[in-house]
C-alpha positions in Angstrom: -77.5 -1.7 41.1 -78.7 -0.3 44.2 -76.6 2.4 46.7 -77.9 2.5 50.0 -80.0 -0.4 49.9 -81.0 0.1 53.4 -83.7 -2.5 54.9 -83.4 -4.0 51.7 -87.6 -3.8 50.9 -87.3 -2.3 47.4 -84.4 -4.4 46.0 -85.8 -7.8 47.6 -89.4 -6.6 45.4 -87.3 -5.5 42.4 -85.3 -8.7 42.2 -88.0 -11.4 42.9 -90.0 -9.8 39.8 -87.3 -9.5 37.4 -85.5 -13.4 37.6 -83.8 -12.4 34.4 -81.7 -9.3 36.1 -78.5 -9.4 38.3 -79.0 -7.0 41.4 -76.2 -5.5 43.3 -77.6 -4.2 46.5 -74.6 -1.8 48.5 -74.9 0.0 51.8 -72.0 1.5 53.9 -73.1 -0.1 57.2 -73.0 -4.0 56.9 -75.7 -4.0 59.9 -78.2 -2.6 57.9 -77.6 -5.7 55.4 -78.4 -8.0 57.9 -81.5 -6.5 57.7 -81.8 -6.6 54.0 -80.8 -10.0 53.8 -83.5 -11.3 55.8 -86.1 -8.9 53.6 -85.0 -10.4 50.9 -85.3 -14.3 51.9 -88.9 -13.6 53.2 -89.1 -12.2 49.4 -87.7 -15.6 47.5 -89.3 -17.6 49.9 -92.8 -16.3 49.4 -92.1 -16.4 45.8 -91.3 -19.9 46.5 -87.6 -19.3 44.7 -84.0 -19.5 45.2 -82.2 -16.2 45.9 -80.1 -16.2 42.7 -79.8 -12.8 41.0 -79.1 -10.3 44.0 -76.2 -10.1 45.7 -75.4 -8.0 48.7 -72.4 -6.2 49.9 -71.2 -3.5 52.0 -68.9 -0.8 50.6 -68.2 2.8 50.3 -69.9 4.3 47.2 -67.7 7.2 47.4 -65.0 4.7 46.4 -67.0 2.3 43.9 -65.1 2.9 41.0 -62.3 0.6 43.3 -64.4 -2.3 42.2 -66.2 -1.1 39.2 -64.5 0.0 36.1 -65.8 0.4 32.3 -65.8 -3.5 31.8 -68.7 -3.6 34.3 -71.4 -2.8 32.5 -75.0 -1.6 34.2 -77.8 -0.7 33.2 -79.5 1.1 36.0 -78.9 2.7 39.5 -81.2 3.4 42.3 -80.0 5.3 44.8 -82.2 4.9 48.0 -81.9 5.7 51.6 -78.2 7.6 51.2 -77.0 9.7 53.7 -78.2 13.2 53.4 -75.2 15.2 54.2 -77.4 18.0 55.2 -75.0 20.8 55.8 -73.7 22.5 52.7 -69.6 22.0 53.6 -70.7 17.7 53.1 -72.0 18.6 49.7 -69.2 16.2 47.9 -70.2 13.6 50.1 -74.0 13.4 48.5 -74.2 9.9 46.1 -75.9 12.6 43.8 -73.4 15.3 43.9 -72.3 15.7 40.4 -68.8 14.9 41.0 -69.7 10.8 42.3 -72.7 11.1 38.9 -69.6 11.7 36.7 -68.2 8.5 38.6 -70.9 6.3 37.8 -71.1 6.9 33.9 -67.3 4.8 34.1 -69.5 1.6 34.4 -73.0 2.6 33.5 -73.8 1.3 29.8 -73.2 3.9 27.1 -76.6 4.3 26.2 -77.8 4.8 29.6 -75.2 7.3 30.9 -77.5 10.3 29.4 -79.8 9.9 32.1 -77.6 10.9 34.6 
């Protein structure tokens, strides 16, 4: 799983090298996917493959657990290209304020969730 996917570089590597893996790629603003989305077909199509293990979608990750739960199992999540809420009163806005890490452990699998 990747949160703020952004131009969609690193998921469209990550994905094309690892057939075997599902990728969930989300980003707030759906016009940044458009981007990603092309990234990632000028990744397949070099690799000369169909896109079939990445999937892209945008959503608020504030939220996720709306479409996640504990039946969702996951084994990793990179968080690239979030929003730095740089003033200190946005602190529970940050993807890696404690509070949304606590969030992520509902679907992350149980022997991962120490990393967080």
């Amino acid at each position: 799983m990747n949160f703020g996917c952004g131009k969609g570089s690193f998921i469209a590597k990550l994905a094309v090298q690892n057939p075997n893996i599902n990728y969930l790629a989300i980003d707030i603003k759906s016009e940044v996917l458009g981007l990603a989305k092309r990234n990632i077909e000028k990744e397949y199509l070099e690799a000369k493959r169909e896109i079939d293990n990445v999937l892209l979608t945008a959503y608020e990750i504030e939220i996720i657990q709306n479409i996640l739960n504990q039946k969702d199992l996951v084994d990793r999540i990179y968080i690239n290209f979030c929003n730095p809420w740089p003033k200190p009163r946005h602190n529970k806005k940050r993807l890696t304020h404690p509070k949304q890490l606590e969030k992520y452990k509902i679907f992350l699998k149980q022997d991962r969730r120490n990393i967080l």
